[in-house]
C-alpha positions as CSV (number, residue, x, y, z in Angstrom):
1,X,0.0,0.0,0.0
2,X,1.3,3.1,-0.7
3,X,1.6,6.8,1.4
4,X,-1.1,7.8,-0.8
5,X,-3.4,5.2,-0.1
6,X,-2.9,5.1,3.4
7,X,-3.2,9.0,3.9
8,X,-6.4,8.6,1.8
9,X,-7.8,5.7,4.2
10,X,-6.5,7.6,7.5
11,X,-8.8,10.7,5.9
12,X,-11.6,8.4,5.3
13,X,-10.8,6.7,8.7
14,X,-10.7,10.6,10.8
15,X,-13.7,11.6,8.4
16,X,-16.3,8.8,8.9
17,X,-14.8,9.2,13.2
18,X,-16.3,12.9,12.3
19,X,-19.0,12.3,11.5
20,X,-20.1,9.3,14.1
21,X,-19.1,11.8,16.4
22,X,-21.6,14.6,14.7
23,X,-24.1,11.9,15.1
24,X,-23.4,11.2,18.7
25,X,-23.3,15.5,19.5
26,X,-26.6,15.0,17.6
27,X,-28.3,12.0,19.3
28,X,-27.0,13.5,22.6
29,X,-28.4,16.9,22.0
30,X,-31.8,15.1,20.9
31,X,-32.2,13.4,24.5
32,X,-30.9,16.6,26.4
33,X,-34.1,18.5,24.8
34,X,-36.2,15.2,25.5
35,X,-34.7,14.8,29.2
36,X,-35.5,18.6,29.3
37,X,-39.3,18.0,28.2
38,X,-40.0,15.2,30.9
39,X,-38.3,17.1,33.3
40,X,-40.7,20.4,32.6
41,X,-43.6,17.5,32.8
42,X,-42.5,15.9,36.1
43,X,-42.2,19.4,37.3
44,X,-45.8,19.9,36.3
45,X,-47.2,16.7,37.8
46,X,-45.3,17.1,41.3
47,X,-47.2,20.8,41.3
48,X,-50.5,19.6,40.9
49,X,-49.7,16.7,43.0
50,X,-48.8,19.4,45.9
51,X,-51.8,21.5,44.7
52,X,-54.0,18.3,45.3
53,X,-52.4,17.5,48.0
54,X,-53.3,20.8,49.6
55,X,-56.7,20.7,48.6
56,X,-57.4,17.6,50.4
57,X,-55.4,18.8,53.6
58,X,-57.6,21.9,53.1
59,X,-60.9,19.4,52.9
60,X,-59.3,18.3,56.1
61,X,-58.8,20.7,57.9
62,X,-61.9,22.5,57.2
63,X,-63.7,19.1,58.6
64,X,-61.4,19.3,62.0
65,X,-62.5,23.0,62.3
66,X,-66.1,22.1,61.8
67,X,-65.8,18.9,63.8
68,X,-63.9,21.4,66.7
69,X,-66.4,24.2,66.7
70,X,-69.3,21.2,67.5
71,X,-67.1,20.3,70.5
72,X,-67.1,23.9,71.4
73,X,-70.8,24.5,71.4
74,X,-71.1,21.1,73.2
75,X,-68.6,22.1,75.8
76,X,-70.3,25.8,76.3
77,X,-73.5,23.9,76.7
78,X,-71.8,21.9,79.0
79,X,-70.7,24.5,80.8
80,X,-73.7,26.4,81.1
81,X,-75.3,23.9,82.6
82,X,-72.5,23.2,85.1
83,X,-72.8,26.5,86.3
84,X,-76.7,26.5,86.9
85,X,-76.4,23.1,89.1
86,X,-73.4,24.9,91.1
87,X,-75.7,27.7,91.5
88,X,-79.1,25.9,92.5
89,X,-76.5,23.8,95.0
90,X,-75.0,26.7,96.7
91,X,-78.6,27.6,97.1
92,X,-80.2,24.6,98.7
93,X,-76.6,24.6,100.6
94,X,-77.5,28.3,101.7
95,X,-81.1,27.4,102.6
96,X,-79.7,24.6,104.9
97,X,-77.3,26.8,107.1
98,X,-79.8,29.7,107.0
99,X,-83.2,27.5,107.9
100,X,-82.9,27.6,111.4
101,X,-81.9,31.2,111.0
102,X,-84.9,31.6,109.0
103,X,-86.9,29.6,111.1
104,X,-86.2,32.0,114.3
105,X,-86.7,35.1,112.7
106,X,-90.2,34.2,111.4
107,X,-91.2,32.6,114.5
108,X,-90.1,36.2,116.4
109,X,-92.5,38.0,113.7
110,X,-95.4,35.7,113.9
111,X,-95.0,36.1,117.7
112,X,-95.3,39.8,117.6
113,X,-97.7,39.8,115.3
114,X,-99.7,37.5,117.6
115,X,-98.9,40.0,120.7
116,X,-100.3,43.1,118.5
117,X,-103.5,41.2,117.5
118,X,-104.4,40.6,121.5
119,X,-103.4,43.9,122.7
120,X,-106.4,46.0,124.0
């Protein structure tokens, strides 16, 4: 084989590496742009996944607040009514340590009102 011949086949040898290597840049930039496409979509996905997400949290939280403000009117009801057997107790309690106070005092009227009546 001669110079010329090999130079020619080293030429067609470094132009044919070229262009497989054009063809890899290519192929290469091809899937960078397609890599760059699912990426945007994944990105869209995991934001309406969070967006969902939130939503239903939202649902859930809006039941809890409902669920809570039910236990609050149950508790002030509770509560109310707490206080109005608390007061009719001290009452009665009242009534017991003050009967024979009671007692005494009414028993002194009705005795001077029986005196007056008999008077002449």
């Amino acid at each position: 084989m001669s110079t010329m011949d090999r130079e020619m086949t080293l030429a067609a040898l470094q132009e044919s590496q070229i262009n497989t290597l054009q063809q890899i840049g290519a192929s290469l930039g091809a899937l960078t742009r397609r890599l760059e496409g699912l990426t945007v979509k994944v990105d869209d996905v995991r934001e309406r996944l969070v967006r969902l997400e939130a939503q239903e949290a939202g649902k859930l939280v809006d039941g809890v607040r409902g669920e809570l403000q039910l236990a609050l009117g149950r508790l002030d009801a509770l509560e109310s009514q707490r206080d109005r057997v608390v007061g009719v107790a001290w009452f009665w309690g009242w009534i017991s340590r003050s009967a024979p106070w009671i007692a005494a005092g009414l028993a002194a009227i009705l005795a001077v009102m029986g005196l007056k009546g008999r008077s002449p």
